[in-house]
VEXRO-594594 format. One record per residue (C-alpha): residue in three letters; x, y, z. Coordinates in steps of 0.25 Angstrom, whole numbers, padded with zeros to 4 digits, always signed. Each point is the difference from the previous one (the first is absolute). Last residue first. Layout:
<papas>
ALAXYZ/...
</papas>
This chain:
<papas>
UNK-0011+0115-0084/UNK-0002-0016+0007/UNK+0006-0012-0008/UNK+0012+0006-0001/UNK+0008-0001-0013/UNK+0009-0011-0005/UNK+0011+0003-0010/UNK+0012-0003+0009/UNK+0011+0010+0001/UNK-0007+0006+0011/UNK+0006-0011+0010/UNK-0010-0008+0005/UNK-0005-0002+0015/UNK-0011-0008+0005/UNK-0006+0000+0011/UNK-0010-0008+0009/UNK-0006+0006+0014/UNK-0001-0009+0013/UNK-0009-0008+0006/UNK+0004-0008+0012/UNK-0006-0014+0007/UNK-0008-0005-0010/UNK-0013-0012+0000/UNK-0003-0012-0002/UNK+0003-0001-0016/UNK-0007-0012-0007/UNK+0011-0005-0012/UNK-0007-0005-0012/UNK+0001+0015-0006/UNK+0016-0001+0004/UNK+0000-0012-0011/UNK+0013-0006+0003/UNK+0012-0006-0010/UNK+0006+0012+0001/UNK+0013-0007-0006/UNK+0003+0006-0015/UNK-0009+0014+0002/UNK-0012-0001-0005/UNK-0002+0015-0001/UNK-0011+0003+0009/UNK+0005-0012+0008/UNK+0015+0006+0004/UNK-0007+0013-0001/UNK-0010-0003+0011/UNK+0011-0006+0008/UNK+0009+0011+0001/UNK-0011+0007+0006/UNK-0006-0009+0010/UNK+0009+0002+0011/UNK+0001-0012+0008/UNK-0007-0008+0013/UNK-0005-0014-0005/UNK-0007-0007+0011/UNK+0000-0015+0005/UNK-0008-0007+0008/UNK-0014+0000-0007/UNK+0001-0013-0005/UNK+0002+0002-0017/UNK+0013-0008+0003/UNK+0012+0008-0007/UNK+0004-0004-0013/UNK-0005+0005-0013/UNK-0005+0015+0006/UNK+0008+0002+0012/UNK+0012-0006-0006/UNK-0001+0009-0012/UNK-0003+0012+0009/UNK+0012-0003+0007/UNK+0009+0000-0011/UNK-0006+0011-0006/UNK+0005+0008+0012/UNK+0008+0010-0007/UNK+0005-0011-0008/UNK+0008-0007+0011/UNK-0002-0001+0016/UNK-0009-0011+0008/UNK+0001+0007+0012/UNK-0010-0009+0009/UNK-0004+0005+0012/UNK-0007-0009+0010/UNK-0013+0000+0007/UNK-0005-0007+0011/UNK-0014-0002+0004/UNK-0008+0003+0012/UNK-0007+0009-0008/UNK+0001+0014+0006/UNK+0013-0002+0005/UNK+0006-0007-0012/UNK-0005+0010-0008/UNK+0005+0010+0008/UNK+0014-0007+0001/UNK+0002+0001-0016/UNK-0004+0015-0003/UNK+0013+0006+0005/UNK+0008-0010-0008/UNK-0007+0002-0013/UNK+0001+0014+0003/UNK+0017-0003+0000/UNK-0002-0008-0011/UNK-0008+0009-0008/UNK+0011+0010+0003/UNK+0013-0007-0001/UNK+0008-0007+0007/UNK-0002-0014-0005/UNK+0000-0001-0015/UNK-0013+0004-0007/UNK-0014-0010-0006/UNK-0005-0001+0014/UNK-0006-0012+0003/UNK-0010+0003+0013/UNK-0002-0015+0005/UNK-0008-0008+0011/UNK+0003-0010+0010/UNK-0014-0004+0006/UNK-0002-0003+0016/UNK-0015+0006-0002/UNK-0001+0007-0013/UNK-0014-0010-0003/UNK-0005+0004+0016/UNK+0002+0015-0003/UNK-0007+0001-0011/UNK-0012-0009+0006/UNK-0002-0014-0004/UNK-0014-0007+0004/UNK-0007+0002-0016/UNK+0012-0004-0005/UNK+0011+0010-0004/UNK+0000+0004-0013/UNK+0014-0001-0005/UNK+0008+0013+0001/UNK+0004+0009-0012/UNK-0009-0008-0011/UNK-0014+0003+0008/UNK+0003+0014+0000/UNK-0009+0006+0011/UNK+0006-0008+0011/UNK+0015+0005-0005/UNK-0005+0014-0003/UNK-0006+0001+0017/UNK+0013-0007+0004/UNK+0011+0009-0007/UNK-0011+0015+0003/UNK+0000-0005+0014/UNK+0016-0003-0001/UNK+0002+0013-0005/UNK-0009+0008+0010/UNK+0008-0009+0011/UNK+0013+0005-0007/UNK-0001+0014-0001/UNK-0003+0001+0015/UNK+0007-0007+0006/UNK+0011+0007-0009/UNK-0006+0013+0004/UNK+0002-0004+0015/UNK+0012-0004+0000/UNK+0004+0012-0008/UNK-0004+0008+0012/UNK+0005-0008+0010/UNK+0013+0003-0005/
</papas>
């Protein structure tokens, strides 16, 4: 057990050093502190938010979850999930983009896959522009698939 303590310590300490060193390098993540205000000093006493565009349960919002408290310990801050469920996230990626406050406090943690195609395709309610959006980091990579049955008339990309 100590074991995965200790990767989790880890894990998230690079994540929030890669969170905080992106959110002082793009101005629009996190307000430019004045020339007196540290990092850790803007966080300090803060609420903020990870939306999460799934139910509760599941596993962005299990990681979601684990990530929470290392912000908070790192900061001085305190961070709260939000599941915000419906539309494979797009829910949440609305909000993020037309409502939430552009402060610094709040962070979308999603898939991005689903909501590509909703924008690519112009899907009725994608209204985000995921290019607009200014990613801090990922926390997993995994491979993509995609299966058809052979009675469809698409051949592999690769021969």
């Amino acid at each position: 057990m100590k074991k995965v303590n200790k990767v989790l310590t880890v894990g998230a300490t690079v994540l929030l050093s890669v969170v905080l060193i992106l959110s002082v390098l793009l101005g629009d993540v996190t307000p430019a502190p004045t020339s007196k205000e540290t990092p850790e000093e803007f966080f300090k006493g803060k609420t903020g938010q990870i939306l999460v565009g799934y139910g509760p349960g599941g596993s962005y919002d299990i990681l979601a979850r684990l990530i929470a408290p290392f912000f908070g310990t790192y900061t001085g801050s305190t961070w709260v999930v939000r599941n915000m469920p419906g539309g494979g996230g797009m829910g949440a990626a609305n909000y993020l983009y037309n409502a939430a406050k552009p402060d610094g406090l709040t962070i979308f943690h999603h898939g991005p896959l689903g909501l590509i195609t909703s924008q690519v395709t112009g899907e009725a309610g994608a209204n985000f522009d995921l290019r607009k959006f200014n990613y801090l980091g990922i926390i997993g990579a995994g491979d993509q698939e995609l299966w058809l049955s052979t009675r469809f008339l698409i051949r592999p990309l690769t021969r």
